[in-house]
KOLDOZA-272237 format. One line per 8 residues: number of its first residue (from 1); their letters; for each residue x, y, z of N, C-alpha, C. Coordinates in nm, 4 decimals, decimal comma, padded with zeros to 6 digits, always signed. Example, Ala and Ser with C-alpha at 12.3 -4.5 7.8 and 13.67 -1.06 7.14 Angstrom:
// residues 2
1	as	+01,3190/-00,5690/+00,7800/+01,2300/-00,4500/+00,7800/+01,3200/-00,3300/+00,7800 | +01,2850/-00,2250/+00,7080/+01,3670/-00,1060/+00,7140/+01,2900/+00,0030/+00,7870;
// end
This chain:
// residues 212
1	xxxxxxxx	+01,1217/+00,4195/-01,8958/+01,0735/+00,2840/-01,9256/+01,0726/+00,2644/-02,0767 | +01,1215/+00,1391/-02,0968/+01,1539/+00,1171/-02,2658/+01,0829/-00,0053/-02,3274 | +01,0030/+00,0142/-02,4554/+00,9843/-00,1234/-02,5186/+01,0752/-00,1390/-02,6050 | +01,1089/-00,2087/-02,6807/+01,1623/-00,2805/-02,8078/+01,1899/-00,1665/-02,9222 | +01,0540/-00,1231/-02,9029/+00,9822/-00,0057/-03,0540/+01,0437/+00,1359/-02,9869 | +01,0095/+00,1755/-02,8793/+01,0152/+00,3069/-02,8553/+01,0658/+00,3151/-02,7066 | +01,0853/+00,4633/-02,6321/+01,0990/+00,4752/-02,5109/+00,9380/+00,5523/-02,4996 | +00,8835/+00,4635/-02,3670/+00,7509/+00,5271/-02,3219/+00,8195/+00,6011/-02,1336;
9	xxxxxxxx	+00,7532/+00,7039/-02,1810/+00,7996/+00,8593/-02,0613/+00,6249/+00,8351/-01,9915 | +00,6567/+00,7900/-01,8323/+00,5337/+00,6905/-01,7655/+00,5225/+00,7933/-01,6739 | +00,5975/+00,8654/-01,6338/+00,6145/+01,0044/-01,5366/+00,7122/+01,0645/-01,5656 | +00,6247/+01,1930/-01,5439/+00,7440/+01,3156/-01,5929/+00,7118/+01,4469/-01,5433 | +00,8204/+01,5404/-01,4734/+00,8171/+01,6536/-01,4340/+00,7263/+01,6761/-01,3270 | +00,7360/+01,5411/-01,2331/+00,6886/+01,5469/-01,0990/+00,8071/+01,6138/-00,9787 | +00,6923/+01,6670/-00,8816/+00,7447/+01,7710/-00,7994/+00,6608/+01,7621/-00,6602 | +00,6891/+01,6798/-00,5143/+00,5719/+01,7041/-00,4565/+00,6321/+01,6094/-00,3609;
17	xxxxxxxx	+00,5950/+01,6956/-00,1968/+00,6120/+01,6129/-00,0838/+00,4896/+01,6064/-00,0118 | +00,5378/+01,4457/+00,0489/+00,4192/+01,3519/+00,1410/+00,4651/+01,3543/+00,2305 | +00,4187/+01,4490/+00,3205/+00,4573/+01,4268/+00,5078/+00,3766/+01,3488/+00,5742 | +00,4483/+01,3368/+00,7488/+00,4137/+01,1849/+00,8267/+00,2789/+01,1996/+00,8555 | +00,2030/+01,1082/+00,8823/+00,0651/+01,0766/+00,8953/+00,0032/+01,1448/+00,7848 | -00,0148/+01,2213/+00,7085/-00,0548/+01,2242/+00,6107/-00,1323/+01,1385/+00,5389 | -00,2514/+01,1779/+00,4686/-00,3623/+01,0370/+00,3532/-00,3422/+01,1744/+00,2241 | -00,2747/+01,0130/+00,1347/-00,2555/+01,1309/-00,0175/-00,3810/+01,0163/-00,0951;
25	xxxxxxxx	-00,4178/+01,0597/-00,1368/-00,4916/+00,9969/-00,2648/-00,4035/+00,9892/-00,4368 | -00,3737/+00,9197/-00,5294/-00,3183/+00,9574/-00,6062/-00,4693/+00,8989/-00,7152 | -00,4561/+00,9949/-00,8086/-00,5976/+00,9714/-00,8696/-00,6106/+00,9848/-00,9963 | -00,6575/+00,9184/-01,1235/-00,6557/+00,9087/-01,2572/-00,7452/+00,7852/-01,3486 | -00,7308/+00,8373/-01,4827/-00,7258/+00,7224/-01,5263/-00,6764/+00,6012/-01,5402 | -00,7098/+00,5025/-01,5847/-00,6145/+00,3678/-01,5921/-00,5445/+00,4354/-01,7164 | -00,3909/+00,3748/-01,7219/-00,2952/+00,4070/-01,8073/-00,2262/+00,4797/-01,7664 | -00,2776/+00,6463/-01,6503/-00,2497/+00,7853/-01,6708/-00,0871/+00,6853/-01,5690;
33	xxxxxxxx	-00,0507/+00,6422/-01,5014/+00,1047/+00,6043/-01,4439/+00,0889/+00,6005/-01,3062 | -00,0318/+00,6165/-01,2067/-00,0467/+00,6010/-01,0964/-00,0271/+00,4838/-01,0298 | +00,0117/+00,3291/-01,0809/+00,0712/+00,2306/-01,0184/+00,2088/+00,2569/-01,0103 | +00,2056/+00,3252/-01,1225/+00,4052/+00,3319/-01,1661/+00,4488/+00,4220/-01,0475 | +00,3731/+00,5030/-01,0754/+00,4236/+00,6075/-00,9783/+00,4329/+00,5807/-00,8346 | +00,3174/+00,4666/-00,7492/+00,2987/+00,4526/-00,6834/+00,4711/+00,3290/-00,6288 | +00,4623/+00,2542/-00,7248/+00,6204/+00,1807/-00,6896/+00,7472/+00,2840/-00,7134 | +00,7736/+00,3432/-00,7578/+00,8446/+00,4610/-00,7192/+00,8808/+00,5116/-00,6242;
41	xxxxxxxx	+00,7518/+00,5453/-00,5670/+00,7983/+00,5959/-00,4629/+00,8085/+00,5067/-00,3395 | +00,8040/+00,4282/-00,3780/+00,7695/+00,3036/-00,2601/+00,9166/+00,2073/-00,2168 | +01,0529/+00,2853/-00,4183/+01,1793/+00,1988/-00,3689/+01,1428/+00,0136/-00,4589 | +01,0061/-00,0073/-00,5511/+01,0084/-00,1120/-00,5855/+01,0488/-00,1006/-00,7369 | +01,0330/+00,0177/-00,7538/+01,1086/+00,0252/-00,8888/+01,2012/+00,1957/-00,8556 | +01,2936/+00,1989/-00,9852/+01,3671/+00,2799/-00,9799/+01,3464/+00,4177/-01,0961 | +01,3628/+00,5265/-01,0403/+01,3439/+00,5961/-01,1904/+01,4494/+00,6216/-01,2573 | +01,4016/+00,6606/-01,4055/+01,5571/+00,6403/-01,4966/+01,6131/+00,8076/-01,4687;
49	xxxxxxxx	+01,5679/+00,9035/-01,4457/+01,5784/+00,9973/-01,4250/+01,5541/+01,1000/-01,3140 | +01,5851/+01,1754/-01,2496/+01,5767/+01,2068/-01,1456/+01,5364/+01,1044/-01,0100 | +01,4521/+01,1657/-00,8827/+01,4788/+01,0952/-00,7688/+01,3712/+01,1009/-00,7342 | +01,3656/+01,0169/-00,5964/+01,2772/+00,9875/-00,4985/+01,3708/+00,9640/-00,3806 | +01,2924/+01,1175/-00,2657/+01,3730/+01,0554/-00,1154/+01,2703/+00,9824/-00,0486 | +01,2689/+00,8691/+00,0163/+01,1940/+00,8098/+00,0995/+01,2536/+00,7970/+00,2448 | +01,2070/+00,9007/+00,3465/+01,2562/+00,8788/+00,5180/+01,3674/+00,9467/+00,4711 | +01,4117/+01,0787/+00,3725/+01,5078/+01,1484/+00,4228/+01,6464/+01,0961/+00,3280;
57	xxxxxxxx	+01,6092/+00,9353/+00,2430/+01,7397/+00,8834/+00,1962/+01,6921/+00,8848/+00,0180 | +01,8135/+00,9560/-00,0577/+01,7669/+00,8924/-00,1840/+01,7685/+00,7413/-00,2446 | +01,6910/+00,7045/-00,2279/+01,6381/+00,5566/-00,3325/+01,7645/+00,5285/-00,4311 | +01,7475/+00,6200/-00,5280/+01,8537/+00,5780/-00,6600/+01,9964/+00,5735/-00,6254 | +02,0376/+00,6277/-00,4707/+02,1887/+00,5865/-00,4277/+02,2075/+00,4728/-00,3311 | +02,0835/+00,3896/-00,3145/+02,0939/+00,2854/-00,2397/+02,0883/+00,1103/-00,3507 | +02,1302/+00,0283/-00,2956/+02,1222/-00,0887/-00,3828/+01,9504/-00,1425/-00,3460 | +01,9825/-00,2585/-00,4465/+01,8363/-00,3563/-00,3742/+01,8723/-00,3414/-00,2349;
65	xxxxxxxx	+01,9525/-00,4325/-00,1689/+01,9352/-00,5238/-00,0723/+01,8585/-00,3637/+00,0387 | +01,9713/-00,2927/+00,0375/+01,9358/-00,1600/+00,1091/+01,7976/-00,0948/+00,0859 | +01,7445/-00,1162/-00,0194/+01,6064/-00,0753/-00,0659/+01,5175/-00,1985/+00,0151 | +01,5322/-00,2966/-00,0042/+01,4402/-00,3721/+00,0322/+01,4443/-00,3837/+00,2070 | +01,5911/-00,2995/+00,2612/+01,5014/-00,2790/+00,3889/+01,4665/-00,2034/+00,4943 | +01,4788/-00,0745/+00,3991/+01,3742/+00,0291/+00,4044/+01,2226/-00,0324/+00,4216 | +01,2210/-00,1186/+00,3519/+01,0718/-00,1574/+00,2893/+01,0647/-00,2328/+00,4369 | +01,1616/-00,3564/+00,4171/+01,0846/-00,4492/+00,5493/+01,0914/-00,3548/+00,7015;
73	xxxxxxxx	+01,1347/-00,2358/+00,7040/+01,1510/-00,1641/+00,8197/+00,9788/-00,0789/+00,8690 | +01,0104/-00,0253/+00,7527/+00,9544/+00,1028/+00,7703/+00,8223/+00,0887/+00,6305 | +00,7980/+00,0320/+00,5456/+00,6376/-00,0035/+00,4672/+00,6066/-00,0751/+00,4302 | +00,4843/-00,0295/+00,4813/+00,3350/-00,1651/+00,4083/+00,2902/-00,1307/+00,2949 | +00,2634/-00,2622/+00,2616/+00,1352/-00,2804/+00,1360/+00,0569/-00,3086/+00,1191 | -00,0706/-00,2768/+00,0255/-00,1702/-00,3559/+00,0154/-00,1872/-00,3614/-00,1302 | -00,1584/-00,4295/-00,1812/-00,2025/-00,4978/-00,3609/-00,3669/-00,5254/-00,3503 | -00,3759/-00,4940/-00,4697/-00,4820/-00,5153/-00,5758/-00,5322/-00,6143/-00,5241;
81	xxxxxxxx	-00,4861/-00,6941/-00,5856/-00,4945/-00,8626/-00,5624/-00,4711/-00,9626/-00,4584 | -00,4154/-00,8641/-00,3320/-00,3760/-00,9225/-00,2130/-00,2640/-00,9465/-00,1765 | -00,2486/-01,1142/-00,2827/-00,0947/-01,1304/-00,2714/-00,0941/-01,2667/-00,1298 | -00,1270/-01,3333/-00,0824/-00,2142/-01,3412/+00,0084/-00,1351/-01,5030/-00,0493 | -00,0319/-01,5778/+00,0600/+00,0120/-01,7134/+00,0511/-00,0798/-01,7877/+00,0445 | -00,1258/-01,8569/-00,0491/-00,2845/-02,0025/-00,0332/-00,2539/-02,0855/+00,1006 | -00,1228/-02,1293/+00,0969/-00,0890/-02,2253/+00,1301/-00,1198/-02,2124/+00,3144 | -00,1088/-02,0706/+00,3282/-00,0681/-02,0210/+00,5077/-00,2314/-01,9986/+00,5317;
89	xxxxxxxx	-00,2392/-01,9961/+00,6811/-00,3736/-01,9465/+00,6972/-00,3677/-01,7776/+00,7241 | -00,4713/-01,7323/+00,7479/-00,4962/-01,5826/+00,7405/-00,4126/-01,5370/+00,8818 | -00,3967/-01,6282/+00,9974/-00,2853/-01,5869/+01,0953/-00,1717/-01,6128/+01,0678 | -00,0995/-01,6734/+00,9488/+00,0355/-01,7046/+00,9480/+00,0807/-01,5846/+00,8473 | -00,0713/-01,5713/+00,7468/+00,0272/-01,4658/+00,6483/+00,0270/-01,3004/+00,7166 | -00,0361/-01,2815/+00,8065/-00,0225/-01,1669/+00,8973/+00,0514/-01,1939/+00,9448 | +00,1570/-01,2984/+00,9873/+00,2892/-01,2580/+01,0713/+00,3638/-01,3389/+00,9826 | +00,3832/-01,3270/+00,8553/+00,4591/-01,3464/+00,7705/+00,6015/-01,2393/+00,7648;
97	xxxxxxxx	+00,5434/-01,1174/+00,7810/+00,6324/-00,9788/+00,7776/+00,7546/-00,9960/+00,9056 | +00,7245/-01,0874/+00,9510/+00,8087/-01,1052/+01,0897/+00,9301/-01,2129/+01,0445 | +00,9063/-01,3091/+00,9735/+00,9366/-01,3976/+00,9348/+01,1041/-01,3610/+00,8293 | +01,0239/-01,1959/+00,7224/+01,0962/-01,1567/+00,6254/+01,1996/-01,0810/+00,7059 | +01,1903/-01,0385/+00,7965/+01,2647/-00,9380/+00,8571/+01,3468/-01,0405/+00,9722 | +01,3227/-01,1467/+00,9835/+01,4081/-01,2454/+01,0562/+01,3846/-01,2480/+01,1613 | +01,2549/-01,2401/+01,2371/+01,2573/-01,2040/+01,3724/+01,0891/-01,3228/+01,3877 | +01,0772/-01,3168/+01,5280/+01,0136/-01,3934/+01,5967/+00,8995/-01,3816/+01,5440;
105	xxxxxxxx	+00,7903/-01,5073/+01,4751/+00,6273/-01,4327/+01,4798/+00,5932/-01,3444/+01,5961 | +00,5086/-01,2535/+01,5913/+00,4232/-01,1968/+01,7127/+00,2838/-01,2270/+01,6741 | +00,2600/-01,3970/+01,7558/+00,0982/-01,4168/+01,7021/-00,0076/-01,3589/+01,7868 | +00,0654/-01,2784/+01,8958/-00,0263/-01,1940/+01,9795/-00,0548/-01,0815/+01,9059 | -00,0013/-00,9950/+01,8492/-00,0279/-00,8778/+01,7578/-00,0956/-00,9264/+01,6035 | -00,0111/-01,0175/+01,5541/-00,1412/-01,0480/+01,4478/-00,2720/-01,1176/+01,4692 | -00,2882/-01,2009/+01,5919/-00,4620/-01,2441/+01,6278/-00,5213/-01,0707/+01,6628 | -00,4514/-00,9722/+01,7528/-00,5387/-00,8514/+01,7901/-00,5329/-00,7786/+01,6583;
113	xxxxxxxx	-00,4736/-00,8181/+01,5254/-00,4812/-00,7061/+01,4135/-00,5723/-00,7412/+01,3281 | -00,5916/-00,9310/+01,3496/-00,7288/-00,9612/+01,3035/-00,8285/-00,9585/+01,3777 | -00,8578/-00,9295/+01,4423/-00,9958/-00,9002/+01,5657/-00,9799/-00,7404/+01,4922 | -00,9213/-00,6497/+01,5152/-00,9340/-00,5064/+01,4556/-00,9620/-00,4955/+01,3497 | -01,0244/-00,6149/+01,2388/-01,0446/-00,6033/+01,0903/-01,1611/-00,7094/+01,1197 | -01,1841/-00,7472/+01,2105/-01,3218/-00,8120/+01,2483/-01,3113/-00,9877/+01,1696 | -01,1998/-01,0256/+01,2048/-01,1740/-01,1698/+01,1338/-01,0760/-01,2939/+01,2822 | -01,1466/-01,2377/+01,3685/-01,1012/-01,2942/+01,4701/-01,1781/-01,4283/+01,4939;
121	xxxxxxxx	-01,2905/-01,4750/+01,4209/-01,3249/-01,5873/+01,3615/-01,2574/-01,6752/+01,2757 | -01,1794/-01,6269/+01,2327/-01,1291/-01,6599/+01,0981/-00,9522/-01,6783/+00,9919 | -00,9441/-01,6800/+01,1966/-00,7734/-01,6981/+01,2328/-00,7565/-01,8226/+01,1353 | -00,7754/-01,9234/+01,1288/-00,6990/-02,1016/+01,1022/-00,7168/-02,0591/+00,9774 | -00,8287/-02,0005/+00,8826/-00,8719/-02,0013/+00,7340/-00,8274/-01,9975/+00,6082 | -00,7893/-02,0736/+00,5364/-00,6548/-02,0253/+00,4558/-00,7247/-01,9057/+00,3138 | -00,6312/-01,8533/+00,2160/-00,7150/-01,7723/+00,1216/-00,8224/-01,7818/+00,1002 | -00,8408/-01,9606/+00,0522/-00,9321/-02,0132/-00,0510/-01,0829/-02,0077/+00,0361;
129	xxxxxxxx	-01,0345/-01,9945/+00,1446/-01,2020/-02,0360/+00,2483/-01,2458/-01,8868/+00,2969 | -01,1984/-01,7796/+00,2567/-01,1935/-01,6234/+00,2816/-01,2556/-01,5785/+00,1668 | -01,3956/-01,5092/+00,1174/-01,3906/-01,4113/+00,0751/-01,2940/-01,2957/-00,0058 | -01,3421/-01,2617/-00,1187/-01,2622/-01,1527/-00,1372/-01,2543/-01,0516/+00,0027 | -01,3144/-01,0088/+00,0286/-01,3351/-00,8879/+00,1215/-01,2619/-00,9282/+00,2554 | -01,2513/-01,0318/+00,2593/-01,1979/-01,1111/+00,3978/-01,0751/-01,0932/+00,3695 | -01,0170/-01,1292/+00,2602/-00,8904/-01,1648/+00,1819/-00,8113/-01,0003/+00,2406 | -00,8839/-00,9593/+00,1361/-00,8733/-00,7782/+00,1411/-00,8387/-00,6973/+00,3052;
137	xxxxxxxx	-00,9005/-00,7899/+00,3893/-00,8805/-00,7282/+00,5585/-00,7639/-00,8244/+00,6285 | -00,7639/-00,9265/+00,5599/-00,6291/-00,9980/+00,6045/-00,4891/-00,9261/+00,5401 | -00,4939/-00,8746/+00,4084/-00,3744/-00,7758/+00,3347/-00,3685/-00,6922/+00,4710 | -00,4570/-00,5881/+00,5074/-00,5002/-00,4725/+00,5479/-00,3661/-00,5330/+00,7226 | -00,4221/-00,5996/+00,7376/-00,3692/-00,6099/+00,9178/-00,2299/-00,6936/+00,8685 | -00,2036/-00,7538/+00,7355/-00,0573/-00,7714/+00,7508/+00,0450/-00,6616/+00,6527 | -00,0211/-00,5334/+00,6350/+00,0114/-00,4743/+00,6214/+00,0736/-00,3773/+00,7406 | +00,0207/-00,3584/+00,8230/+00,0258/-00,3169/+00,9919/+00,1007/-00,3882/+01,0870;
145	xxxxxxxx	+00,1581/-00,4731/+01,0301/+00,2164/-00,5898/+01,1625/+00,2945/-00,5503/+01,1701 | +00,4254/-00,4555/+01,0931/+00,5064/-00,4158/+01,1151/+00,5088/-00,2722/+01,1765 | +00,3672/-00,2290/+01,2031/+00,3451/-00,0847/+01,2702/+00,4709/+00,0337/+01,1333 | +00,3659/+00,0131/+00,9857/+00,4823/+00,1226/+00,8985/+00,4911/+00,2170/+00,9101 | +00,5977/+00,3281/+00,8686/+00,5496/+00,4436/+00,8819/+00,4794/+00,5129/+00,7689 | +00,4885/+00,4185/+00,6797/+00,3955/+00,4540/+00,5505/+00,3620/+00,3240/+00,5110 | +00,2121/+00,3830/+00,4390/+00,1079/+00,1816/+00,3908/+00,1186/+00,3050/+00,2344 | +00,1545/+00,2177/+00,1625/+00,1219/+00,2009/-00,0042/-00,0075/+00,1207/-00,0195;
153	xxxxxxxx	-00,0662/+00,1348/-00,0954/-00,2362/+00,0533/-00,1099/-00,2577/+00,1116/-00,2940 | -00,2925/-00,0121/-00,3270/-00,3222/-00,0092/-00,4807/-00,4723/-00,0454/-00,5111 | -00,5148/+00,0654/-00,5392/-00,6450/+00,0060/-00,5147/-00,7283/-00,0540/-00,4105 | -00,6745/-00,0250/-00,3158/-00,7461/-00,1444/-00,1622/-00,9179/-00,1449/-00,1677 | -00,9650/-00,0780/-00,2502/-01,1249/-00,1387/-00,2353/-01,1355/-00,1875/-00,4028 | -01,0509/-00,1643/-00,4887/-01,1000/-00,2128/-00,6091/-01,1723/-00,3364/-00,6760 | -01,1478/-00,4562/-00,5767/-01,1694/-00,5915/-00,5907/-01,3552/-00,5603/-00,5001 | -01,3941/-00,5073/-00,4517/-01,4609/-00,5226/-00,3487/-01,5812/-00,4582/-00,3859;
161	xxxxxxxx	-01,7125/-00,5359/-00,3250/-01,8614/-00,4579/-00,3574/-01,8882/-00,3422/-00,2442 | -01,9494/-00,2688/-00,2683/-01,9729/-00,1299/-00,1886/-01,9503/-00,1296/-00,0868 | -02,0972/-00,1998/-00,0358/-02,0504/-00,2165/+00,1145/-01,9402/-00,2829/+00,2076 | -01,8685/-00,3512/+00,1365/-01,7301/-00,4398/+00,1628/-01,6106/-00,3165/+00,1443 | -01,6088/-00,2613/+00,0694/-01,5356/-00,1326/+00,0435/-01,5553/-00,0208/+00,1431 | -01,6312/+00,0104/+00,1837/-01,6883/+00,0908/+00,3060/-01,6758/+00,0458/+00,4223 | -01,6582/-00,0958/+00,4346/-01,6118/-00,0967/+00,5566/-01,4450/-00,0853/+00,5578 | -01,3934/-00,1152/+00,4286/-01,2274/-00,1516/+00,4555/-01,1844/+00,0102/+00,4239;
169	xxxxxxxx	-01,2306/+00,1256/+00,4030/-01,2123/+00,2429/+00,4426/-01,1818/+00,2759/+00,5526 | -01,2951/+00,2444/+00,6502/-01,3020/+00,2959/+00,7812/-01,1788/+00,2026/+00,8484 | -01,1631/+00,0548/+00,7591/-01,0489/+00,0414/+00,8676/-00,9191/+00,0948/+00,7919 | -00,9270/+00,1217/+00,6810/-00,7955/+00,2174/+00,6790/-00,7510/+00,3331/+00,7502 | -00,8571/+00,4445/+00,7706/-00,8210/+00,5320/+00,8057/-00,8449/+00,5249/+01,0014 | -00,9026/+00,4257/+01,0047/-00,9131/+00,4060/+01,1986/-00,7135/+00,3484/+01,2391 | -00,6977/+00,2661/+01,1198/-00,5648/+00,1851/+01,1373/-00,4445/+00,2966/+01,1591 | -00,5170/+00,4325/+01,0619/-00,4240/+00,4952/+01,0286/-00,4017/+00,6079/+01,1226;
177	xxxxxxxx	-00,5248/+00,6310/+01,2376/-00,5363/+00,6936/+01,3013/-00,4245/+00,6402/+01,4336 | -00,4977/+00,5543/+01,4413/-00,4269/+00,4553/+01,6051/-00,2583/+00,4498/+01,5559 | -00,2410/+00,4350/+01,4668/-00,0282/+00,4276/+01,4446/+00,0471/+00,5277/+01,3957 | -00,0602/+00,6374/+01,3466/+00,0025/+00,7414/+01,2969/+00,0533/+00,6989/+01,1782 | -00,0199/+00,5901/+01,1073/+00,0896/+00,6032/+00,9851/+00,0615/+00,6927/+00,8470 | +00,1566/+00,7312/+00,7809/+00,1376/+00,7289/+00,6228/+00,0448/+00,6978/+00,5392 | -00,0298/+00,7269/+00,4890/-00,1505/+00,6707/+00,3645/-00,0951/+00,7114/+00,2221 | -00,0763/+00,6496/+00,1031/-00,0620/+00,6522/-00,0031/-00,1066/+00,5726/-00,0520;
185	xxxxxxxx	-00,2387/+00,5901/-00,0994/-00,3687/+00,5321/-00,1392/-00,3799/+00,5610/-00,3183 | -00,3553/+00,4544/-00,4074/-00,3979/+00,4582/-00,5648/-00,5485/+00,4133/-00,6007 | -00,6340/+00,4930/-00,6182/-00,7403/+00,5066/-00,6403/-00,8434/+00,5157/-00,7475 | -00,9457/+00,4355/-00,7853/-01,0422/+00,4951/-00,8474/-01,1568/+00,5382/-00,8018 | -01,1897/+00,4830/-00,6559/-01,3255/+00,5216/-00,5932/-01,2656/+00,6722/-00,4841 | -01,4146/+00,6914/-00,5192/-01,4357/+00,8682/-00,5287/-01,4466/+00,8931/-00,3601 | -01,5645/+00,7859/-00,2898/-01,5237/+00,8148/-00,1746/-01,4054/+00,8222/-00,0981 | -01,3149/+00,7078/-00,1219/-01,1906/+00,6845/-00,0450/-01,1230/+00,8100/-00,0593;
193	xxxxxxxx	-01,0670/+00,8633/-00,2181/-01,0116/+00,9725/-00,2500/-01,0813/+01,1113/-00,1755 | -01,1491/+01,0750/-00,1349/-01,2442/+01,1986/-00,0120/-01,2252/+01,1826/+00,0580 | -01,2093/+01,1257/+00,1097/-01,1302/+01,0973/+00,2802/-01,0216/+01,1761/+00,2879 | -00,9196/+01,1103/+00,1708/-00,7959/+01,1795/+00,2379/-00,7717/+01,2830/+00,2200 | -00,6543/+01,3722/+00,3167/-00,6118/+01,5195/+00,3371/-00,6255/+01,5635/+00,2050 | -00,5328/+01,4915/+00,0963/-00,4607/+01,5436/-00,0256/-00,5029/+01,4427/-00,1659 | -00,5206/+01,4883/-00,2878/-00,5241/+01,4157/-00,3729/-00,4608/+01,4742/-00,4982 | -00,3829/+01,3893/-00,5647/-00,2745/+01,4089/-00,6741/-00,3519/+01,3314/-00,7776;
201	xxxxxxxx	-00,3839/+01,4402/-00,8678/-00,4062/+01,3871/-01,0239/-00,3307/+01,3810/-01,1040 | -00,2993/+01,2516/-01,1491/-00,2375/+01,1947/-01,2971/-00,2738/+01,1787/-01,4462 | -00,2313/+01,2494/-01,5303/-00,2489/+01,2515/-01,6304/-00,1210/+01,2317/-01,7482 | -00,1458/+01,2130/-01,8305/-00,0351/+01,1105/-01,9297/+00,0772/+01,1671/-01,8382 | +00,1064/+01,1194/-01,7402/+00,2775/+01,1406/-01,6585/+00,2748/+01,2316/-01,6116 | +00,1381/+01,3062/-01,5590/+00,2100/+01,4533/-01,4940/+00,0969/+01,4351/-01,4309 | +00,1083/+01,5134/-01,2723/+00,1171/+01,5156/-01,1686/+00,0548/+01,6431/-01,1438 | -00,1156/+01,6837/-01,0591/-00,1566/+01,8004/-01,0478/-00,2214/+01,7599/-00,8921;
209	xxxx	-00,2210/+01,8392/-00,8049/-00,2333/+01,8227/-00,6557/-00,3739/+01,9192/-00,7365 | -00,5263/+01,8662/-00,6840/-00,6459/+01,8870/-00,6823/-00,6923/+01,9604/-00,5539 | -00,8066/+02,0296/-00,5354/-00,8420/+02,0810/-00,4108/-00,9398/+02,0083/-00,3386 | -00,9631/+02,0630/-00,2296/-01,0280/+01,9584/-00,1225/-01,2002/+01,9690/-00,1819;
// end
């Protein structure tokens, strides 16, 4: 990664596999490259140097279009910030993922993915009439609509007060239980990073797997 002034080295001399169902925690300071790292491996950005296999394929020998559908196939997300259409209500942007991938809504699977995040009230609602925390469980179940085999999550409780965070734990790892999927969780809270199997510490670009 390059500015103007200098080349800044954002990761470096990483080494380390994430198997299926698996919960990794990746864990650091702000700055230390754990978003970076986290799109990396995710196929949303590319590295300038060496690789990333995701499902067995290297990333850096595939184009966009081929990258991006890996992504609409096979992973979810959950942003910081949501990400979360104003315009749609909390049932349209849960079967939004259906939409990208060209295929039929399934508003039967996204009303039961919001009842499983406890917003089965709160189907018609658009962003603006949702709660952060609401917001945050609507990401969560349209992250799942595509049943991934891996969820990327940036922070998924960072926006959120304790007890709002504690509950969107339990539905991470209940979500993650029932589909078998993937967890790759970027973290600053201490509980979440306790949960999972594994946690990877970041520091200026390098990469130390921590003990349980």
């Amino acid at each position: 990664m390059s500015t103007n002034q200098q080349n800044l080295t954002i990761v470096k001399d990483a080494h380390f596999d994430i198997y299926p169902a698996e919960s990794v925690a990746i864990v650091g300071t702000s700055g230390a490259g754990k978003s970076t790292l986290m799109a990396l491996l995710s196929g949303l950005d590319i590295a300038s140097s060496g690789d990333v296999a995701l499902f067995g394929q290297s990333l850096s020998a595939l184009d966009d279009e081929q990258r991006a559908a890996i992504r609409s196939e096979s992973v979810g997300f959950i942003f910081q910030n949501f990400l979360l259409i104003p315009s749609l209500s909390a049932l349209d942007n849960v079967t939004l993922p259906c939409l990208l991938r060209g295929e039929p809504e399934d508003r039967t699977r996204a009303t039961s993915l919001l009842n499983a995040v406890g917003l089965g009230e709160r189907l018609h609602h658009t962003p603006a009439q949702l709660s952060g925390g609401e917001q945050q469980r609507v990401a969560i179940a349209r992250a799942f609509m595509i049943q991934p085999k891996i969820l990327f999550a940036d922070e998924p409780t960072g926006n959120l007060d304790q007890k709002t965070a504690a509950v969107v734990i339990e539905l991470l790892f209940r979500l993650n239980e029932e589909f078998g999927t993937t967890l790759v969780l970027v973290t600053h809270d201490p509980e979440l990073a306790q949960r999972c199997q594994r946690r990877l510490h970041m520091s200026e670009g390098q990469i130390e797997e921590v003990g349980s």
